[in-house]
N, C-alpha and C positions, 0 to 999 in steps of 0.2 A: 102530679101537679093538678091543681082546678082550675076548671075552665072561667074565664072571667070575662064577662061585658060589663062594660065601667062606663055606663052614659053618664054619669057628670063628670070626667076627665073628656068625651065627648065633644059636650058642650064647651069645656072650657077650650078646648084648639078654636071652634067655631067661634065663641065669644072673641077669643082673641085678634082672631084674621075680622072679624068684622069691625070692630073697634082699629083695628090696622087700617083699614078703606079709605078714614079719615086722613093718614099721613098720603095717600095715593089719589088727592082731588088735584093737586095740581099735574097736569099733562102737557106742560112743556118737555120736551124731550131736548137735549143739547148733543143731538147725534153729531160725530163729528170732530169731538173737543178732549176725544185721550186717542192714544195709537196703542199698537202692540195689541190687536184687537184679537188676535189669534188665543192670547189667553181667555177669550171669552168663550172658546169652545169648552167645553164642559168635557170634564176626562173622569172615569170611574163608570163601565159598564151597568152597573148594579144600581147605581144612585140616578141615572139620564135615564134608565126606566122607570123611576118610581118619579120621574113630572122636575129630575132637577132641582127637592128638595130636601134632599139627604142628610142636613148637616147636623140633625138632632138627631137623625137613627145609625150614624156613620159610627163602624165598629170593628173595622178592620183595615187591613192594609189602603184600601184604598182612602182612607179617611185624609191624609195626608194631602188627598186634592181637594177635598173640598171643606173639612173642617179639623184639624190636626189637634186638637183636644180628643178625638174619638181612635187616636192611635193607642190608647191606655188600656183599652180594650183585646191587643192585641195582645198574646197570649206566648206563641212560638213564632219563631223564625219562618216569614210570609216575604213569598217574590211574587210581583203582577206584572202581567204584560197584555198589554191591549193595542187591537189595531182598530183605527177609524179610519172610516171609506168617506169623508166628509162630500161635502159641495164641490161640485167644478171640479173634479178630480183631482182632490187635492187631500193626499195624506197623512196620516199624525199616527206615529209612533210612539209606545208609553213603553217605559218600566220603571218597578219602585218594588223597592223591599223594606221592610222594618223586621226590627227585632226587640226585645224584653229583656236586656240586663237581670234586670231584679223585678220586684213586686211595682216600685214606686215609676221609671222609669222607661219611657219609649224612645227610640233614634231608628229615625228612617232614611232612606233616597231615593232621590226618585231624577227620572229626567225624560223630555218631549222632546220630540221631533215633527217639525212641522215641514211636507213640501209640498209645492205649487205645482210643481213638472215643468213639462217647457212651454212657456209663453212666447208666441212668435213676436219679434218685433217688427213693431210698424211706422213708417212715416209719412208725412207728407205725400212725397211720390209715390211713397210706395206701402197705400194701406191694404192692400191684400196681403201684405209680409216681404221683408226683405230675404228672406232666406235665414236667417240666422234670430238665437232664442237665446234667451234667458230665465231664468227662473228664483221663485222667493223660499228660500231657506230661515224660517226661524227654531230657536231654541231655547228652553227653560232647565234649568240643574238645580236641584237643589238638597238641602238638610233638615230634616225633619226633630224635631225632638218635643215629647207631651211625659206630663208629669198629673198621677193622681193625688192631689193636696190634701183632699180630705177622700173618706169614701164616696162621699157626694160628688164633689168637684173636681173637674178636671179640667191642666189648661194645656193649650199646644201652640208651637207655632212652627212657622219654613222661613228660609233663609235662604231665597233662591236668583241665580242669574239669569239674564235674559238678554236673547241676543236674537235680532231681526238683520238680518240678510235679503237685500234687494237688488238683486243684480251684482253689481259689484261697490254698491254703499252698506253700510255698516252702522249698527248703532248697539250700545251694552249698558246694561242698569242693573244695579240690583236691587232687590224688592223684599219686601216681607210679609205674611201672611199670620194670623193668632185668631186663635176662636179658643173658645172654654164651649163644657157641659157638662150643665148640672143635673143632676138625676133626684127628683126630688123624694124618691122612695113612695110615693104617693100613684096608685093607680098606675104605673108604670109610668107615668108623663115626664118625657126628658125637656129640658130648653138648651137651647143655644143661640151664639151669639160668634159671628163670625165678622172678622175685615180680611179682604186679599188684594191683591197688588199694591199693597201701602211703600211709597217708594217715590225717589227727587222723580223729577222729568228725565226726561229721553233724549237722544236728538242723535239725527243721522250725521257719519262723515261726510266730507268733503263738501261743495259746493253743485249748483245749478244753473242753470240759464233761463229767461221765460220766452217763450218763442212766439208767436203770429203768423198761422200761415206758411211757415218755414221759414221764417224771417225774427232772427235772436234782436230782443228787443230791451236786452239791461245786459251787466256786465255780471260775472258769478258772483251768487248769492249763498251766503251760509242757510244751509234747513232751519228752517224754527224748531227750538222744543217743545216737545209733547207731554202729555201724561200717561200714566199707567192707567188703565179701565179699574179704576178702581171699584169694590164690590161690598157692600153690608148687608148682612144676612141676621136676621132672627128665623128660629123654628122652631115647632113642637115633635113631638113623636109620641106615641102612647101603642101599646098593644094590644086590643080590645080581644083579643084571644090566646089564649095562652095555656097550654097544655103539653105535654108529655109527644103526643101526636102532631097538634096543631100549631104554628103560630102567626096569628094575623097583624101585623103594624101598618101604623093610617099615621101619615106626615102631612106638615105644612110648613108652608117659609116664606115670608118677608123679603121679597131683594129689593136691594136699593144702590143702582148703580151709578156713576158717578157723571154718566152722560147720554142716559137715557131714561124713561118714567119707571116707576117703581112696578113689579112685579109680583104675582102670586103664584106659587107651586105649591102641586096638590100631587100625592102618590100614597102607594100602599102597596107593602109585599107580603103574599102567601106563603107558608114553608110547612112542608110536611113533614118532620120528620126529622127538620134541620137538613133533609137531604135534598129538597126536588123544592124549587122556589117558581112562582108568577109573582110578574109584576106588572105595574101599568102608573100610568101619572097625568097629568097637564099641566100645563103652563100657561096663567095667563096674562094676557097684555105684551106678551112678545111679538118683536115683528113679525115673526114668521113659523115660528116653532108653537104648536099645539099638543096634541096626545105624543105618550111616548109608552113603550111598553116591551115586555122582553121574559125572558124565563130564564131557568141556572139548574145547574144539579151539584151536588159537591161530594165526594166518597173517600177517607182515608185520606183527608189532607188536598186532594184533588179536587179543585173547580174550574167548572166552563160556566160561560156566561157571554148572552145573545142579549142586543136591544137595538129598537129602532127608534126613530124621530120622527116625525111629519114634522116636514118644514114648508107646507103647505104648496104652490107652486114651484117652489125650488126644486124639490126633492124631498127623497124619505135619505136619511143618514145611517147608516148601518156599523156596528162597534161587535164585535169578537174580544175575549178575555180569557185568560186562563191568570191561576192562582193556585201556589203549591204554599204548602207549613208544614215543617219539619224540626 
């Protein structure tokens, strides 16, 4: 293969996201105004290093979390399993597999586990802890399936449940996710277009009290419903290298979330060989997440794969992954 630098697909990601800036002048943020905020963690070792904008170079099993048109790509039968060390000690759980029926067709699954650990509770009298804990258990399930329509185009979408666990309240929705991408044949430049969590409102069982002081101040109250954090994504991806030996891919993406200001993600992963990968990315306009970066090796169907986050005074986040095809 020949090696290729393609500066006018270059510019055109560039011209793109700049001409985007214009949809990102308004900076009201409506933090506050969807729940189930736990799907906002980002899941796919490979994509959270390259800045969290994957969903135009996504091409394998993981594609199903972040842009499920990019599962068409996948070839043989792919299991993933990923551990996140998130914030606060608080862990999340992944596995998803897909497979390839035929030429035209992908079906995947996948499902998350999210837990808190123990949280002590506290009251009034007794804010150093009463001795006794609880903890937040959420979870997402779901069905993948992506079809290539034309050679060009390809669409996907999840069919997934979710269920948040607070103690001992309860709430279950389910939701859906669809992105397409199109590969223009042009300069390697792919686009995409992604919606996630599209789905009714939420709302916890049972009822509440409001207190003052320690002193219950209404009689039980039903939860209000919430919304899903809903998510819209555009991207580009382009390979400005591409060879036998080499291959270099440079992403961007548009997010636009449904309760907070719009976003820009920037990444690019190295691969030698298709065997030994670096990556690295940024994110910006987020509260708190900035650079992300990570590396991979894959041999005979076998991959690992390491990434971190800065989350700037929070913490750094750290994600572990393996991935078999057979």
């Amino acid at each position: 293969m020949r090696s290729i630098f393609k500066p006018a697909a270059i510019l055109l990601v560039v011209g793109l996201f700049l001409a985007g800036s214009s949809a990102m002048a308004e900076d009201f943020a409506k933090v506050g105004t969807a729940g189930a905020d736990f799907l906002k963690i980002p899941i796919g070792t490979r994509g959270v290093a390259m800045g969290n904008g994957f969903s135009a170079a996504s091409n394998d099993v993981t594609s199903m979390f972040w842009n499920p048109a990019g599962l068409t790509y996948v070839q043989n039968t792919s299991v993933y399993l990923e551990r996140i060390d998130y914030l606060a000690d608080i862990s999340y759980n992944v596995v998803g597999a897909a497979f390839s029926p035929n030429d035209f067709w992908t079906i995947g699954v996948f499902g998350a586990l999210m837990n808190s650990g123990d949280i002590e509770v506290t009251t009034v009298e007794h804010q150093n802890g009463t001795g006794e804990y609880f903890s937040v258990n959420n979870l997402v399930a779901g069905v993948s399936i992506a079809s290539r329509l034309t050679d060009k185009f390809s669409f996907g979408a999840n069919i997934k449940y979710v269920r948040e666990t607070l103690d001992d309240v309860v709430s279950g929705a389910y939701a859906v996710d669809v992105g397409t991408v199109y590969d223009t044949r042009w300069n390697t430049v792919r686009i995409s277009m992604n919606i996630r969590n599209f789905g009714p409102e939420i709302q916890l069982d049972g009822s509440y009290f409001d207190w003052d002081n320690g002193t219950q101040l209404t009689d039980a109250s039903e939860y209000l419903p919430y919304h899903f954090p809903l998510m819209f994504r555009l991207g580009l991806a382009i390979d400005p290298i591409l060879t036998a030996q080499h291959r270099l891919t440079v992403l961007g993406e548009l997010e636009h979330p449904n309760d907070n200001i719009e976003r820009m993600n920037f990444g690019g992963e190295y691969a030698f060989q298709e065997l030994f990968f670096l990556r690295t990315g940024y994110t910006f306009r987020h509260d708190s997440m900035g650079l992300s970066a990570g590396l991979g090796a894959k041999w005979a169907g076998f991959g690992i794969d390491y990434a971190f986050s800065d989350y700037g005074v929070l913490d750094v986040v750290h994600r572990f992954s393996v991935q078999f095809e057979f």
